[in-house]
N, C-alpha and C positions, 0 to 999 in steps of 0.2 A: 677598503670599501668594496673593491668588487669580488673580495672573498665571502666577506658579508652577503651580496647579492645572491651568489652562485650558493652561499651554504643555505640561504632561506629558500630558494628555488629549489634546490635538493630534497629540502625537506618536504616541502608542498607536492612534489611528486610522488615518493615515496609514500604520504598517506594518504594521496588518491588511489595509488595501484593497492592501500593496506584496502583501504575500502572495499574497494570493487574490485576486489578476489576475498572478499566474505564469504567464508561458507555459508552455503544458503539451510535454512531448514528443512528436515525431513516432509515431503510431501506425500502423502497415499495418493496413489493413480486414481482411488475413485472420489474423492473428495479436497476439498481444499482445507490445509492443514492450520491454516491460519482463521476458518471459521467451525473449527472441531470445540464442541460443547459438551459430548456427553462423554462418559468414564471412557465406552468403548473406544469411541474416537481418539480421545488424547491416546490410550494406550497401542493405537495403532501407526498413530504420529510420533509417540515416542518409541516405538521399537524400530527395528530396521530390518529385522525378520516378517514380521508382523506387517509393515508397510510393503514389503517387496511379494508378499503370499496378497497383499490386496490387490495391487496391479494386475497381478496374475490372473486372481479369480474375475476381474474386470474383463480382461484378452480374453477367457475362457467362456464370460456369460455371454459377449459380444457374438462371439463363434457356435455356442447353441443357439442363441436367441436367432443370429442369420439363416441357421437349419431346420429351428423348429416349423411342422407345421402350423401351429397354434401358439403364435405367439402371447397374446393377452396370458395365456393359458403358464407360460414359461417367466412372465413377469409378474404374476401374479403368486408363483412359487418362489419367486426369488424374493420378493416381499415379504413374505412368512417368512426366508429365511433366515432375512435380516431379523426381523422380530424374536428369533429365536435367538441369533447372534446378538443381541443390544441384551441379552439377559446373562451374559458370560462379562466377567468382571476379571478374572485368569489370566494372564498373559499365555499360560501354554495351555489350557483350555483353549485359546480360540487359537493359536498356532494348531492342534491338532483338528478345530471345526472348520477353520482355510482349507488345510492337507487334504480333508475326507471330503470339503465339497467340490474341490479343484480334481479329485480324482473322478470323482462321478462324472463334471464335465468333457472330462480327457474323454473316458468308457463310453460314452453318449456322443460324443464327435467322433471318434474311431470308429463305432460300431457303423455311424450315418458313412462314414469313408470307405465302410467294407462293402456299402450296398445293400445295408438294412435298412429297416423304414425309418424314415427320419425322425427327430428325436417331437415326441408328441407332449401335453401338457400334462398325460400321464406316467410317461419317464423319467420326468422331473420332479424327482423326491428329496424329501429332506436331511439333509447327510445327518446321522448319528452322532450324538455327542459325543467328545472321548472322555475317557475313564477321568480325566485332570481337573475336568470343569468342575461346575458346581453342582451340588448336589439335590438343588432343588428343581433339576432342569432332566426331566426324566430323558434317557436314553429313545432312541427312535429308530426299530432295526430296520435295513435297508430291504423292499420286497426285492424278489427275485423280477427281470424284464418281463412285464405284462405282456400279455397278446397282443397284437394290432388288433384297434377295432374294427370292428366291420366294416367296408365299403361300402359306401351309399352312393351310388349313382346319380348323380343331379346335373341337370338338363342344362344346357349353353344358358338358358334364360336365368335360371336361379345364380351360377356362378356370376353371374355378371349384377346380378342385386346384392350377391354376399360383398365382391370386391370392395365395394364403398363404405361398405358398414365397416370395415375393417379396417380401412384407411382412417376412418374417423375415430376406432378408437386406436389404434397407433398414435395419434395427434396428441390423444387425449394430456395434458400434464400430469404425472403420477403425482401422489402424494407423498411419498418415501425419497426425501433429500438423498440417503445413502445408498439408494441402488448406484453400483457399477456403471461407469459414464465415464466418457473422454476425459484427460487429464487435464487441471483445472492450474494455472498459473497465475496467481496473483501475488506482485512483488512491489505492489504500489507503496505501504510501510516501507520495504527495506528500502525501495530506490529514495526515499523521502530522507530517510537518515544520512543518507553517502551525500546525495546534494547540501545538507544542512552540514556534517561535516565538515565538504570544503570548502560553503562559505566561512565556518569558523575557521580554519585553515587559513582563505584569505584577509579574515579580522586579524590575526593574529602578524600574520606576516607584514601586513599594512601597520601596525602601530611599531612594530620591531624595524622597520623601515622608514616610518616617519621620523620617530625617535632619531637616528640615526641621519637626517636629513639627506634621504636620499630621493625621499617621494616627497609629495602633500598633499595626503588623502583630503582634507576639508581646508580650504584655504581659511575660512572664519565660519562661523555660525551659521553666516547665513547662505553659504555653501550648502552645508548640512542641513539646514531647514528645509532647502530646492533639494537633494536629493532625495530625503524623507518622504517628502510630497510629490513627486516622480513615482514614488512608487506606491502611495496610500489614497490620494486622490483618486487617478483611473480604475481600480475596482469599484471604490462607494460611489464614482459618478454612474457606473454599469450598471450598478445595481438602483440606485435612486433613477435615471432614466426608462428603468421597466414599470415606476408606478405611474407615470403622465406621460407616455407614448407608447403605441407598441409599432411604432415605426424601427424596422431593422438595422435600417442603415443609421440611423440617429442613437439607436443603443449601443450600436459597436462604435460607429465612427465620431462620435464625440470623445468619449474616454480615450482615443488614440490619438485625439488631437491635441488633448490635454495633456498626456504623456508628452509629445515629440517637445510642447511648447515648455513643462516643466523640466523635463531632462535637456534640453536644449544647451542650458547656461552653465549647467556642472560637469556637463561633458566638453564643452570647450576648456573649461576651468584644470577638466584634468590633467590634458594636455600641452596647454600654452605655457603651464606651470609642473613642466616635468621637465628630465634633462632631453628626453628620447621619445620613439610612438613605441616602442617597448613598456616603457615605465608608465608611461600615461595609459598603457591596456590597463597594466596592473592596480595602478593607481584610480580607474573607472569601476573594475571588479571589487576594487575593496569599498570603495563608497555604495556600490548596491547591494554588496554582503549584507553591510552595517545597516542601513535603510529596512533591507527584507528579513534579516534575521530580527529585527526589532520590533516586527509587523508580526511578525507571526509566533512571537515570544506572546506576545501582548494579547494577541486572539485566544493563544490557547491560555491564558490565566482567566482568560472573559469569560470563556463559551465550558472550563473545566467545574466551574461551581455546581452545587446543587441546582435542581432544577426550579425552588422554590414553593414547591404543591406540599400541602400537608397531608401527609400518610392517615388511612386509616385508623392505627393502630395510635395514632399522636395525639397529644392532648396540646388545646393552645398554647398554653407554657410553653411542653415541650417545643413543637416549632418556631416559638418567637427563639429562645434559647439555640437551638438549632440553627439558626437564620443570623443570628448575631456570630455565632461562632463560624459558621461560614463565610459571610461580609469580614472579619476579623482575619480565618484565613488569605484570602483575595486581595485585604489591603495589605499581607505581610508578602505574598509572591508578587503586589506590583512596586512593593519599596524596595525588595531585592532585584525585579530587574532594572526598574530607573534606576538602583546606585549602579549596577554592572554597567549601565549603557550612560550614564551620565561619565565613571571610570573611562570608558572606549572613547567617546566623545573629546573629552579634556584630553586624551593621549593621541588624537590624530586630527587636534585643529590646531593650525598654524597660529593665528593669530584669535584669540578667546574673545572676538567683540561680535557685533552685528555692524554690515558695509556694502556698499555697495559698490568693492572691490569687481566681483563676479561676472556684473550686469555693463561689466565694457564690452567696446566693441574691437579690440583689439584680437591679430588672429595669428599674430606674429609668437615666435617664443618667447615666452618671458620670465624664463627659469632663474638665466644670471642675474635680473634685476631684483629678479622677487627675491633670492636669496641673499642680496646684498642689505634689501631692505628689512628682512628678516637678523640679517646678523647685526645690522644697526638698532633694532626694534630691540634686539636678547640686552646691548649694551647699554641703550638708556636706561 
């Protein structure tokens, strides 16, 4: 028996550490790769050359843009040059329109470090195509460094009316998503999958344990039915108390009181009815798995359907027809999860009635007894 325990324990840890040393997906520094839409995008999220020339050119525009004296002037050319870029569909087309714009920024910081004039909105030009791209995307030769303009003298009074005008359009929000910007981390999907994991993880473990009579995940039904409702009551009470109050404390702090009162009985339940406060963690983790993995199974087959609206393009038929095969879809993913979870249910209740076993007041252990009654219950 306690080879059993240590070999399910083994296993449980093992595919948390698989989990969570997931490689993570390729991200470009200037954009987040998990909201990439267009050709360009994915092709810069799927290369690793391509993604590591985009970071680059980000640290680079960062570094003229802090130099330039005109700046408006320097964002407003990087914006074209996106537009130029978004028309390259090439993998080494835009590796060599990276290379040549990333060169130009290097030329234009260097020269501002040698103690020439700093880089203006007229020395930021448009890098040249390379020969790879496409062919509809005419070539753009690079001019030779323009002269500094002329200085214009302006008086303590004007410099101090330009300042603000300038602040305010710095503010301004660009309209171009893909300019060059701090790197962007969102891992809210993957961290989503690794928690759902290992509560499957801990489903699994809990029936290969119960089996096994070593735990008991749901004493009876109506174990199960209180842990269910522990966990499905307090959001819809959250949610329904935002239409008839917009008192703060009554929106948060009812639903929490709901909770402590519904989990209250199955969390005694887990423990007074295990051998250990070891097994009764385990045995409380597996009852919230099953609870929360079945909530949220059940949401997303709800909220996954059609949205219901008839398209332009549809004729009433079509969407009644439409509409039925959707309703048709919905009822086959919610017959396939009630069997899986009616499956889970039946392999991790002790006793298959509804009782009012639970709802004692007892606070003592009651493992040897329960299991005596248990082994007498298997022989009648």
């Amino acid at each position: 028996m306690n080879r059993t325990i240590f070999t399910v324990i083994f296993f449980t840890l093992c595919c948390t550490v698989f989990f969570c040393s997931a490689p993570e997906l390729t991200d470009a520094a200037s954009f987040d790769c998990a909201k990439a839409r267009t050709q360009v995008e994915l092709n810069i999220c799927g290369n690793e050359e391509l993604s590591t020339l985009d970071g680059q050119l980000g640290q680079a525009y960062k570094e003229v843009l802090s130099r330039a004296s005109d700046k408006d002037a320097v964002k407003r050319d990087q914006r074209e040059w996106i537009t130029l870029r978004n028309h390259l569909t090439d993998v080494n087309g835009l590796i060599g329109l990276y290379q040549a714009r990333i060169a130009t920024f290097h030329a234009m910081v260097e020269s501002s470090s040698n103690g020439q004039q700093r880089p203006a909105a007229s020395t930021v030009v448009q890098t040249p195509q390379p020969a790879q791209s496409s062919p509809a995307i005419q070539e753009t030769p690079i001019p030779q460094q323009l002269p500094p303009p002329q200085e214009q003298t302006a008086t303590p009074q004007q410099k101090q009316a330009e300042e603000p005008q300038k602040s305010v359009k710095a503010d301004e929000p660009q309209s171009t998503p893909s300019t060059p910007s701090a790197p962007v981390e969102d891992h809210g999907w993957r961290n989503f999958f690794i928690v759902f994991g290992i509560m499957v993880i801990f489903i699994i473990t809990g029936i290969i344990l119960h089996q096994n009579n070593t735990i008991n995940v749901f004493v009876d039904y109506t174990d199960a039915v209180m842990s269910l409702a522990a966990v499905a009551v307090p959001p819809i009470t959250y949610f329904a108390m935002g239409f008839f109050t917009k008192n703060d404390f009554l929106i948060k702090g009812v639903p929490i009181l709901l909770f402590i009162l519904l989990v209250f009985f199955p969390v005694k339940a887990a423990f007074i009815y295990s051998r250990d406060t070891k097994l009764g963690i385990l045995t409380l983790l597996c009852k919230l798995s099953i609870a929360i993995t079945y909530l949220i199974c059940l949401v997303a087959v709800l909220i996954s359907g059609d949205t219901g609206k008839q398209q332009d393009d549809e004729t009433g038929a079509e969407y009644l027809v439409r509409m039925a095969r959707e309703k048709a879809r919905m009822a086959l993913w919610l017959a396939v999860l009630h069997g899986i979870y009616v499956f889970i249910m039946r392999s991790t209740t002790r006793f298959p009635e509804f009782s009012d076993e639970i709802f004692n007041l007892k606070f003592n252990n009651c493992y040897g007894e329960y299991m005596r009654r248990v082994a007498g219950h298997e022989v009648v």
